[in-house]
C-alpha positions in Angstrom: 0.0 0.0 0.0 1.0 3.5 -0.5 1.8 6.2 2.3 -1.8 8.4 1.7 1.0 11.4 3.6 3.3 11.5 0.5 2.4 12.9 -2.7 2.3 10.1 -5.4 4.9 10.3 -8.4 3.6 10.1 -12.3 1.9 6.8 -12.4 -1.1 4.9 -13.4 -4.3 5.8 -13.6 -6.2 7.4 -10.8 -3.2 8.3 -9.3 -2.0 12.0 -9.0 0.5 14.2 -10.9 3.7 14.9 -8.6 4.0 19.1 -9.5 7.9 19.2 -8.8 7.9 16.2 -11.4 5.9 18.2 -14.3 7.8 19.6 -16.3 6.2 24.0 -16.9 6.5 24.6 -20.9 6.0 28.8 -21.2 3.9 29.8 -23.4 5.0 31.9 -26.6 4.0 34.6 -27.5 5.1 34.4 -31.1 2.7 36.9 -32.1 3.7 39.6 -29.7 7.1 39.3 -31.4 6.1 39.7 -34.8 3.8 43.0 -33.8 6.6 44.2 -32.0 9.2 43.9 -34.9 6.7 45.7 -37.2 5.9 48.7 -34.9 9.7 48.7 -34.8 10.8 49.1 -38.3 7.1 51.7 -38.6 9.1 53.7 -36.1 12.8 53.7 -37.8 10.9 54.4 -41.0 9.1 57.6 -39.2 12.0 58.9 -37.5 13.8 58.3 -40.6 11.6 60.4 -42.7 10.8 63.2 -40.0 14.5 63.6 -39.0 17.3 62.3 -41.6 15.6 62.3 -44.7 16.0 65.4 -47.7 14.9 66.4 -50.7 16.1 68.6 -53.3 13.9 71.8 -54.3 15.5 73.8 -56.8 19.5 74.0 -56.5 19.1 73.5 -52.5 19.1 70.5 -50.7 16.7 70.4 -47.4 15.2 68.5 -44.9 12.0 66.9 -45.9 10.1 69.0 -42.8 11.9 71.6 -43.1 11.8 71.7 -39.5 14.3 74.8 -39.4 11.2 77.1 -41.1 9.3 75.4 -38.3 11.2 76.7 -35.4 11.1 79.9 -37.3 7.1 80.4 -37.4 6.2 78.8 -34.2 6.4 81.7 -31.6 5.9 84.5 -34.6 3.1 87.4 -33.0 0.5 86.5 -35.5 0.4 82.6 -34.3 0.4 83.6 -31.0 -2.4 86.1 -31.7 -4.3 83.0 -33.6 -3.7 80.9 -30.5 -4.9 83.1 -28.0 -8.6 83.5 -31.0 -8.8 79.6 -30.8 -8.7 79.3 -26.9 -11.1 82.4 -27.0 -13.6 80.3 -29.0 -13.1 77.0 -27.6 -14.1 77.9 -24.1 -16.9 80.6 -25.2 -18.5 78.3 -26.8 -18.3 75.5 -24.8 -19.1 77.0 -21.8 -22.2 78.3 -23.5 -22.8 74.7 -25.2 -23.2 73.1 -21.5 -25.5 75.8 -19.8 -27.7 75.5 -23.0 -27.2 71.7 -23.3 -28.8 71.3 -19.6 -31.7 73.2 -20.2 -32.5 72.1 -23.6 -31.9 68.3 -22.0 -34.5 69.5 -18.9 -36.9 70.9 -21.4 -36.7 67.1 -23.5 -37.3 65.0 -20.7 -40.1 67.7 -19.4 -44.0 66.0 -19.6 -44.8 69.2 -21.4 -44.8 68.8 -25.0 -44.1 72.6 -25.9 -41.0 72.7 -24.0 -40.0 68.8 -25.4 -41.1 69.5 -28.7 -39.2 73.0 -29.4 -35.8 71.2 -27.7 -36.2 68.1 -30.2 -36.7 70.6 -32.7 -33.5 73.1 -32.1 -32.0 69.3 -31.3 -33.2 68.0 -35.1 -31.7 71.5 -36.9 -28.5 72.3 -35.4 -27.6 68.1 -35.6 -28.4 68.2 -39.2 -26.9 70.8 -40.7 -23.4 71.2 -40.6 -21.4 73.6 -38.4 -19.5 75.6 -41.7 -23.2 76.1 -43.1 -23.9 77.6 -39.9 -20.7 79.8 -39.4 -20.9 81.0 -43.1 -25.0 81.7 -42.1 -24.2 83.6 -39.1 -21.5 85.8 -41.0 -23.1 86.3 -44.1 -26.7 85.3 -43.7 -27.9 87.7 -40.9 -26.4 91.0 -42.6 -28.0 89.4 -45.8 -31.3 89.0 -44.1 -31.4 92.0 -41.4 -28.9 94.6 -42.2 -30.6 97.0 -38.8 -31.2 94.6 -35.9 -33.8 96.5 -34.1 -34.6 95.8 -30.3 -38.1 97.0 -29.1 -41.6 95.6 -28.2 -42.9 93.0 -30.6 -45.6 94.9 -33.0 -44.7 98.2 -30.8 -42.2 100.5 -30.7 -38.4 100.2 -30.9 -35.4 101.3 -28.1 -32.7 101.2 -30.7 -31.2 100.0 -33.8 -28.0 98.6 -34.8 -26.1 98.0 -37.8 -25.6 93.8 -38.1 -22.5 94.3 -39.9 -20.7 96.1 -36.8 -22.4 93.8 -34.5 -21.6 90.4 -36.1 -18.3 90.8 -36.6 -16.1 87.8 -37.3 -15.6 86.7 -33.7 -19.3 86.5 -32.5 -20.2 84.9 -35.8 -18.3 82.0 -35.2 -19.0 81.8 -31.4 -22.8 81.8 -32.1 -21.9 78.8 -34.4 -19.8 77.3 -32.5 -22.4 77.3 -29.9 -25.8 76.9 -30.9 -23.8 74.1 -33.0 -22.2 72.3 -29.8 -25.1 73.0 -27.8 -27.7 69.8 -29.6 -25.1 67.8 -29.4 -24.3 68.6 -25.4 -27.9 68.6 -24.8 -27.9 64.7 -25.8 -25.1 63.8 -23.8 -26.3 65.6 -20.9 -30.0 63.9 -21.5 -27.9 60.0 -21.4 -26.6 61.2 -18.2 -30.0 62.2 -16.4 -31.5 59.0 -17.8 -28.6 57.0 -16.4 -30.0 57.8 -12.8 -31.9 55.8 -11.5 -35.6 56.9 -10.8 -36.1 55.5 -7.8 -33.5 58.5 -6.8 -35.8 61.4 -8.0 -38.8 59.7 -6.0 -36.9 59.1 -2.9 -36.6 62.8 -3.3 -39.7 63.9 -4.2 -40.9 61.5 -0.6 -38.5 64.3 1.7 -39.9 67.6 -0.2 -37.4 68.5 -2.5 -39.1 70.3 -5.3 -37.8 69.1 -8.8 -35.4 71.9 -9.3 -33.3 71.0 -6.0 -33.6 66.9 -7.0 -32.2 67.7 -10.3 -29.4 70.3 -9.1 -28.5 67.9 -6.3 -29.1 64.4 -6.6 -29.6 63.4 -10.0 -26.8 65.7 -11.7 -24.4 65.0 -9.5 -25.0 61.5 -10.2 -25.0 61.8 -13.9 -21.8 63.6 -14.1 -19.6 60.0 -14.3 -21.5 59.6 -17.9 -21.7 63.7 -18.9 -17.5 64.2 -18.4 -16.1 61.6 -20.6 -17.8 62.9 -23.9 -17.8 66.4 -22.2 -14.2 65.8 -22.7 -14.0 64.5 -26.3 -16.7 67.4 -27.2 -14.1 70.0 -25.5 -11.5 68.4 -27.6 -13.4 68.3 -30.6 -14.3 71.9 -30.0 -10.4 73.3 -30.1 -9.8 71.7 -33.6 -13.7 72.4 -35.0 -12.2 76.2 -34.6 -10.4 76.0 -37.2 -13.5 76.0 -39.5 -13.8 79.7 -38.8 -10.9 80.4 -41.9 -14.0 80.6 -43.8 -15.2 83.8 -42.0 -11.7 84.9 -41.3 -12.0 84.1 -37.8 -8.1 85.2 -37.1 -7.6 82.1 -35.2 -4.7 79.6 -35.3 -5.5 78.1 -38.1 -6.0 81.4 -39.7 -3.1 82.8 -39.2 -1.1 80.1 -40.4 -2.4 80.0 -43.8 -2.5 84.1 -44.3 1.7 83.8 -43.5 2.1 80.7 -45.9 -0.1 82.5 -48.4 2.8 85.4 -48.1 5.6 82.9 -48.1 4.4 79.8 -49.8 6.2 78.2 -47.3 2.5 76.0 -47.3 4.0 72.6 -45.1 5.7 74.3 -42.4 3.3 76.4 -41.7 0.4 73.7 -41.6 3.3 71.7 -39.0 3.6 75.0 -36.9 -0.6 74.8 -36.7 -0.6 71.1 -35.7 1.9 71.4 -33.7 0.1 73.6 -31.5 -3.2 71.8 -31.8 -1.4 68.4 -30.5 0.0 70.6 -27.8 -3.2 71.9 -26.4 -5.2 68.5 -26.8 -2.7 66.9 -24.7 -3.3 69.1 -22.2 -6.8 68.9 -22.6 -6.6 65.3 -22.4 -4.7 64.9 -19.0 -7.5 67.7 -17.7 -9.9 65.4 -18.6 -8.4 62.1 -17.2 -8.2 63.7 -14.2 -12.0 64.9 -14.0 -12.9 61.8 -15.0 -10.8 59.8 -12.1 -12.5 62.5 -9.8 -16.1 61.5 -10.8 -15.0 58.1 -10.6 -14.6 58.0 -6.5 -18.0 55.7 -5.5 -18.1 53.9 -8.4 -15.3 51.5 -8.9 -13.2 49.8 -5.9 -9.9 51.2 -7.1 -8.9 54.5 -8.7 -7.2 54.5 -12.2 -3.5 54.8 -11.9 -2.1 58.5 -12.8 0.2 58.6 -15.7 3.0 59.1 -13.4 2.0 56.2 -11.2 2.0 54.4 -14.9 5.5 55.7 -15.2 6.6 54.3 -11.7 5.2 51.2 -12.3 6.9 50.3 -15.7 10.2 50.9 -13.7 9.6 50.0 -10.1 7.1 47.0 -10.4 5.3 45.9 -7.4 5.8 49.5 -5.6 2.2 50.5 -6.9 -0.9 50.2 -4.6 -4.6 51.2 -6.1 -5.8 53.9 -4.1 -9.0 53.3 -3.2 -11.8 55.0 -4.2 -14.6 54.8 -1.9 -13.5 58.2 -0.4 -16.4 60.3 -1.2 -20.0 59.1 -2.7 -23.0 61.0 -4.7 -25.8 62.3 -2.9 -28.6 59.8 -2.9 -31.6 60.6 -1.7 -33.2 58.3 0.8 -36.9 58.8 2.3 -36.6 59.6 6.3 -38.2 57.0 8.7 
């Protein structure tokens, strides 16, 4: 008989596996090697043809990039100027986008059909027409259509008049685009966060005496604001680069400005660098802003916070040093009936 105290060796049948006696085959990753060799040569090839690589224009030789007329443009006045015009627009009209995206999401999901109706249709126009037929409108169209704005009493007498080509300048044609534009599309995203919420939360608050108003203001958006910030975010992002439309209005922005200086110099690709250039630098900011929103909005919901980028960076080189930080720190109002 065998000792039932010692582990059997590799035997018969019915008879158990001794682990120190198995012999562990890794698994290969054959595939992981392959992808990896690609991405590698992709990246010799782009650093290749970004950095080393030249081409002859004329009598001169020159880097393909010409990353020397780069240098040159990218801290000139008028890109600066076109910077500061696309930051300008990108929070104006975002910051009006939200406000209006609340109330037109409030008026949809209202049991009164004027106020759902008119929000599905300002929802239905702005959605389906696009945003450079509404900047071009709103520079050209409303001079076209009222060249005095008058302000007064409906059918009654009027306080004052005003020329719409001085008031609709460049500028506040392509923030009211921008706007009314980015406003549908933020109503939407604000009404799939106030749906997320769970009714039985509005109820609960309704059962205490908070009027609809105070339920919506603090328990329900608070709640919805883990599904609002994420595309928030992307629409922010969006908004920075959708300025650059405004070259049809001459909007002066970043974009702008970069094409009136290549249209003096002809110097067309290291101009259009200089503009991306900026625009990757700005959405990479806007990008960790929003990471770092969302990671706020995330405390209550998941049993761990996402790790920072640093903490990303500290784990890649100091493995095992990284502990989750948890994340039931703070939780949304809920509203719970007394008794």
């Amino acid at each position: 008989m065998t000792d039932p105290t010692q582990p059997p060796v590799l035997g018969g049948p019915g008879e158990r596996a001794d682990p120190s006696a198995m012999k562990v085959v890794p698994v290969r990753h054959s595939g992981r090697w392959v992808a990896g060799a690609v991405i590698l040569l992709l990246t010799a090839m782009l650093v290749d043809t970004l950095v080393f690589s030249h081409v002859v224009r004329g009598t001169q030789t020159e880097g393909r990039f010409q990353w020397g007329e780069v240098g040159k443009y990218l801290f000139v006045a008028p890109i600066l100027r076109g910077i500061v015009v696309t930051l300008e627009l990108t929070a104006i009209a975002m910051v009006v986008a939200i406000i209006l995206g609340v109330i037109l999401a409030i008026m949809r999901l209202s049991p009164n059909r004027l106020l759902s109706g008119t929000a599905w249709i300002y929802i239905w126009f702005f959605r389906g027409t696009p945003v450079l037929v509404q900047l071009t409108f709103w520079y050209v169209g409303i001079s076209y259509l009222y060249p005095h704005l008058t302000f007064g009493i409906p059918f009654g007498p009027a306080f004052f008049t005003v020329n719409a080509n001085v008031l609709v300048t460049s500028f506040v044609a392509a923030a009211l685009g921008l706007s009314l534009n980015e406003g549908a599309y933020m109503a939407e995203i604000v009404r799939a966060g106030i749906i997320s919420v769970d009714e039985g939360q509005a109820e609960a608050a309704q059962t205490i005496g908070m009027t609809k108003l105070q339920t919506m203001r603090r328990i329900v958006l608070p709640q919805a604001m883990r599904v609002i910030i994420p595309p928030t975010g992307n629409e922010t992002i969006s908004m920075l680069k959708t300025t650059s439309l405004v070259i049809v209005i001459a909007g002066a922005d970043l974009f702008t400005a970069s094409q009136n200086i290549s249209n003096a110099n002809y110097e067309v690709v290291p101009l259009l660098v200089v503009a991306s250039l900026w625009y990757l630098f700005f959405t990479s900011i806007l990008t960790i802003g929003q990471f770092y929103i969302e990671r706020h909005y995330a405390r209550g919901s998941t049993r761990a916070l996402p790790p920072t980028p640093w903490q990303r960076i500290r784990q890649s080189f100091l493995p095992g040093r990284f502990v989750p930080v948890p994340a039931m720190v703070e939780t949304p109002p809920v509203a719970r009936p007394h008794g």
